[in-house]
C-alpha positions as CSV (number, residue, x, y, z in Angstrom):
1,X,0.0,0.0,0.0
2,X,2.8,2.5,0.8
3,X,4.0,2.4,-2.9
4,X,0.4,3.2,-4.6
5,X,0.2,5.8,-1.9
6,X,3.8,6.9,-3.6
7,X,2.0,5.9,-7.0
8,X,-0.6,8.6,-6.3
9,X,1.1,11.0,-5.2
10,X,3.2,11.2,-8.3
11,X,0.5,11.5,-10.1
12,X,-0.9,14.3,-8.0
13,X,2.3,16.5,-8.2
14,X,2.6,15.9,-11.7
15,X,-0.7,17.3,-12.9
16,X,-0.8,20.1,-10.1
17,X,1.4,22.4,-12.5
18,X,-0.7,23.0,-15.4
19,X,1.2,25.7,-16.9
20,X,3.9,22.7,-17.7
21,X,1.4,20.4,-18.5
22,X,-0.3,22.0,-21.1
23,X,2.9,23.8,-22.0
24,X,4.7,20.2,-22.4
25,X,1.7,19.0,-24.8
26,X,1.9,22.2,-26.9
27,X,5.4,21.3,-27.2
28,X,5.2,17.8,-28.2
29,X,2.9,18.3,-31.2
30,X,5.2,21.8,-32.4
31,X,7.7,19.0,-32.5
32,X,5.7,16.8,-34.6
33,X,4.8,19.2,-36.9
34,X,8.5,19.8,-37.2
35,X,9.6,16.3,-38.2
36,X,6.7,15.8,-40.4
37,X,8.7,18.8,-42.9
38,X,12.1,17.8,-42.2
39,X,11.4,14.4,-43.3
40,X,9.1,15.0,-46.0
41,X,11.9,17.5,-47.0
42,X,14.3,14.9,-47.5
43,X,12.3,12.5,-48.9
44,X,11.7,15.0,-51.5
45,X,15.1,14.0,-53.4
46,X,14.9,10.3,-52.6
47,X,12.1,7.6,-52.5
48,X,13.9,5.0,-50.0
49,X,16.1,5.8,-47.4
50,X,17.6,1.7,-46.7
51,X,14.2,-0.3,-46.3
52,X,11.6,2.9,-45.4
53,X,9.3,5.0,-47.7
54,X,8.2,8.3,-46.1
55,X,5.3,7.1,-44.4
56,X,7.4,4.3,-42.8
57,X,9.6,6.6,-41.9
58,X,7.2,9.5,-40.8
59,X,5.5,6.1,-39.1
60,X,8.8,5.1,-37.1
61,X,10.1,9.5,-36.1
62,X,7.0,10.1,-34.7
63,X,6.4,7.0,-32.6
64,X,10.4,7.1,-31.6
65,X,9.6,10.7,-30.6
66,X,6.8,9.6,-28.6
67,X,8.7,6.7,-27.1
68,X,11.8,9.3,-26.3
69,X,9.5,11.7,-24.1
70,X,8.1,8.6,-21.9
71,X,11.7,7.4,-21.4
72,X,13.1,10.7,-20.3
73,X,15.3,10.1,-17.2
74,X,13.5,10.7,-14.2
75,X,14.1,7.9,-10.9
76,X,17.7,7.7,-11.9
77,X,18.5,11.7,-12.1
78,X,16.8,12.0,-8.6
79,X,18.5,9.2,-7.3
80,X,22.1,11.0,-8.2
81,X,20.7,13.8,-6.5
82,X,20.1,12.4,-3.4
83,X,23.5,11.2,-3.0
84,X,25.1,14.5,-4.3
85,X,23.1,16.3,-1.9
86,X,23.5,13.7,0.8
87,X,19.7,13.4,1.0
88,X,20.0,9.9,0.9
89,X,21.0,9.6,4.5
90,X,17.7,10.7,5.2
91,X,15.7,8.5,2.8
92,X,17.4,5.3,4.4
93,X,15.9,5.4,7.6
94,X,12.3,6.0,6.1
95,X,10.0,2.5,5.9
96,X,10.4,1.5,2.3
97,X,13.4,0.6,-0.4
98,X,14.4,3.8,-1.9
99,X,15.0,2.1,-5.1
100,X,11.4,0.8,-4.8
101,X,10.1,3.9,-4.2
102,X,11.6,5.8,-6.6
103,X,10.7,3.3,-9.5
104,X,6.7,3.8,-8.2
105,X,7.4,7.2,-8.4
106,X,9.2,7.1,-11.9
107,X,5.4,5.3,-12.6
108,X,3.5,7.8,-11.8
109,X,4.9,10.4,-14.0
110,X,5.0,7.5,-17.2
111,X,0.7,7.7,-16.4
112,X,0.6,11.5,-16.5
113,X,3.3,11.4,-19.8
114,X,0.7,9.0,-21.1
115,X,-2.2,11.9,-21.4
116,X,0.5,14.8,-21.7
117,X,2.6,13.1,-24.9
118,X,1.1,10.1,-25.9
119,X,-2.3,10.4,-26.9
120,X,-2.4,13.9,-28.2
121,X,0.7,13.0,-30.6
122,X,-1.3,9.8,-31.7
123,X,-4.4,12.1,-31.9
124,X,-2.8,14.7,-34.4
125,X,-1.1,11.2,-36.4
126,X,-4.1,9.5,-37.3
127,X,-6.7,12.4,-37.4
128,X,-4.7,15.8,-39.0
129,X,-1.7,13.7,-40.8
130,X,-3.5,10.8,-41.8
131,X,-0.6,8.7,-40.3
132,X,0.6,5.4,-38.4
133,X,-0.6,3.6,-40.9
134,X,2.5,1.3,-42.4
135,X,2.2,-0.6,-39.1
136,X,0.8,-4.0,-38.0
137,X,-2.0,-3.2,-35.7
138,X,-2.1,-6.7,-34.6
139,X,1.2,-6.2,-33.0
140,X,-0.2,-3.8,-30.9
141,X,-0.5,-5.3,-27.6
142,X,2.6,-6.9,-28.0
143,X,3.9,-3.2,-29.2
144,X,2.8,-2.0,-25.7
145,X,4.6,-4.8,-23.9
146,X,7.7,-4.3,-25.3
147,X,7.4,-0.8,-25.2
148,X,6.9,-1.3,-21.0
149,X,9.5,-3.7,-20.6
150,X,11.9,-0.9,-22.0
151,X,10.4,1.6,-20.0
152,X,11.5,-0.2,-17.0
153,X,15.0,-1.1,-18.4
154,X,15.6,2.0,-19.0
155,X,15.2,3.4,-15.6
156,X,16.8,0.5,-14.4
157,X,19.9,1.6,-16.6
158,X,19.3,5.2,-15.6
159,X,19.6,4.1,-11.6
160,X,23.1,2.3,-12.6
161,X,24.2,5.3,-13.9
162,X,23.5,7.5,-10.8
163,X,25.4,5.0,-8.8
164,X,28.4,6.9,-10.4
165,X,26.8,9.6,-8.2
166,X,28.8,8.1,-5.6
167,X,32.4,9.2,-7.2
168,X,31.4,12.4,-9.0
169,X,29.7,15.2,-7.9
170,X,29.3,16.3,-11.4
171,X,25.5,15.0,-12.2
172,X,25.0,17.4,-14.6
173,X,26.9,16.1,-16.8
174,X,27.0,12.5,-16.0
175,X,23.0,12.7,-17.7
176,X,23.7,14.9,-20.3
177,X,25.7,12.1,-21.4
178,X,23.4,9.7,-20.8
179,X,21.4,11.5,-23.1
180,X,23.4,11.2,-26.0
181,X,24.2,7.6,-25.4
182,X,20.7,6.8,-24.6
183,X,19.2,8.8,-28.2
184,X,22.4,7.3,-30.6
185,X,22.0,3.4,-29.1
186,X,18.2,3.4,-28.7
187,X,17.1,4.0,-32.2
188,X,15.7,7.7,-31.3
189,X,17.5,9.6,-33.9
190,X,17.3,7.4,-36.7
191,X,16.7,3.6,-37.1
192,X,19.8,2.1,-36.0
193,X,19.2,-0.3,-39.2
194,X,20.6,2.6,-41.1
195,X,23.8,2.5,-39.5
196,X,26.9,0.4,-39.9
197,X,27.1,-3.0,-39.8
198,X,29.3,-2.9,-37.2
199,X,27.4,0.0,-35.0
200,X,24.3,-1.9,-34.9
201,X,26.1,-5.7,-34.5
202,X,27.3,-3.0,-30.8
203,X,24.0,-1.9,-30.5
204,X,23.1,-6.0,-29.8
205,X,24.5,-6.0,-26.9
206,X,23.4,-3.1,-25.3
207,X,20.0,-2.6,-23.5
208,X,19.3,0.6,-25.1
209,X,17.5,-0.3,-28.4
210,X,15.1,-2.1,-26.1
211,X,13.5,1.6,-25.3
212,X,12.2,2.7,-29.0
213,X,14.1,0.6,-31.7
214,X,12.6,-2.7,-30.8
215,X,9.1,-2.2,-29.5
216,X,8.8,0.4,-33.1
217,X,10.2,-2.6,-35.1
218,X,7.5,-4.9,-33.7
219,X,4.5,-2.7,-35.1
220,X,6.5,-3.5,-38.8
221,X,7.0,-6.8,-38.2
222,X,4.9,-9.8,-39.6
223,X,6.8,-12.3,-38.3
224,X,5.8,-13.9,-34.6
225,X,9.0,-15.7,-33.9
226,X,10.7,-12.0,-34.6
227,X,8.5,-10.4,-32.2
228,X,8.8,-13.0,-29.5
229,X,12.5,-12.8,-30.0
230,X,12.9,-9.5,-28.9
231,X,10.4,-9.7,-26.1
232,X,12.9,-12.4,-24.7
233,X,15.7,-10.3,-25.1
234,X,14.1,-7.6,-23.4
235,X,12.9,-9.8,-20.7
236,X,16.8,-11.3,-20.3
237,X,17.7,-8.1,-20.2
238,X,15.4,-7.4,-17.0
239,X,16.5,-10.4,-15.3
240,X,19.8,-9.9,-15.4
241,X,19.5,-5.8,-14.5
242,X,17.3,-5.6,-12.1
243,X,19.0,-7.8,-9.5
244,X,21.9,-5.9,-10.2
245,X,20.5,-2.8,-9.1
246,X,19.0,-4.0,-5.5
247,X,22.7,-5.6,-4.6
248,X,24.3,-2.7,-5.5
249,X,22.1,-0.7,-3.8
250,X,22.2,-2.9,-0.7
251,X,26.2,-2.7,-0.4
252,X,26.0,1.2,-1.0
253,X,23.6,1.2,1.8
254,X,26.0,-1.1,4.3
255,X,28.4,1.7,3.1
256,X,27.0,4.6,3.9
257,X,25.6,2.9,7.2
258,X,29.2,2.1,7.9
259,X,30.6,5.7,7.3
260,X,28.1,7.1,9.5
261,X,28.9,5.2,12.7
């Protein structure tokens, strides 16, 4: 119960600023107005680019933009925080797992995100642009599955990262470098199949393309063994980082209990 009680009141801070809200939508859809010309723009000069037409391509920016605002770093940036600030000292003696708690938390801003990028992006899509349609709607609930699963590995990832947090009280720019690696490896610029061979055979055995690269390429897909390929990947992935993250966490917190008498 104490984590939907965090749950909620995620959710409650989130949609008490309306300004941001409403300015963050705005935003979102100035943004797909923008990639729909630059696209169209190149495509102007070229009828492929690799294996996409424009609408594929329109098809896979404007999810991948989509996908990119709902895996923002959030649990991961306030976790570095806390131990910059040494705020965590605090949060240890409270009655739940930080790590726990900040994932729930991380959750409850994913739900607002939902309403603030998601559905007004698909809105304008299908109803002003006429768009999203090169995909498999078949694939869609396994779409949203995959698309979850790499929600959570990427916060997972993002709460590695602020373990560096611990060496370097330079956070700053310990996630404006997650950004880049996060947007280059994940698919968000372009499709990584557009890149080297030997960029995406990299890219394999990372976790980022699970966040946009693979869920989008499961909407395109026809094939089930494909699909359920990279939902096992994804779910490996899990396995293997999420214990990671809790024994970490536990020795940092024998640490810090040991530093402080």
């Amino acid at each position: 119960m104490k984590y939907l009680a965090i749950l909620k009141y995620s959710i409650q801070n989130e949609i008490s600023y309306k300004t941001n809200y409403w300015g963050s939508m705005i935003a979102i859809i100035i943004k797909i107005i923008a990639t729909y010309f630059l696209w169209t723009a190149v495509f102007s000069t070229n009828s492929k680019m690799g294996k996409y037409n424009l609408t594929q391509m329109l098809d896979y920016a404007f999810i991948s933009l989509i996908l990119s605002q709902l895996n923002q770093f959030s649990s991961g940036r306030t976790f570095s925080l806390m131990i910059a600030r040494g705020e965590i000292a605090v949060e240890l003696i409270r009655p739940y797992n930080l790590i726990s708690k900040l994932l729930f938390y991380d959750l409850g801003k994913k739900i607002v995100d939902l309403f603030k990028y998601a559905f007004p992006s698909l809105c304008v899509c299908l109803f002003f642009m006429g768009l999203l349609t090169s995909f498999e709607l078949q694939n869609l609930p396994f779409f949203i599955f995959s698309a979850s699963l790499g929600m959570i590995t990427i916060q997972v990832v993002d709460i590695l990262m602020a373990y560096l947090a611990f060496f370097s009280t330079n956070t700053w720019g310990l996630w404006i470098l997650r950004n880049s690696v996060v947007s280059l490896f994940s698919g968000a610029i372009l499709p990584l199949d557009l890149f080297p061979t030997l960029f995406i055979k990299i890219t394999n055995f990372l976790p980022f393309r699970a966040s946009i690269y693979d869920p989008i390429n499961i909407l395109f897909s026809s094939s089930r063994s494909f699909i359920f390929n990279i939902l096992f990947k994804q779910i490996l992935w899990l396995f293997f980082l999420i214990p990671l993250v809790y024994t970490i966490y536990n020795l940092a917190v024998k640490k810090v209990q040991v530093l402080g008498g």
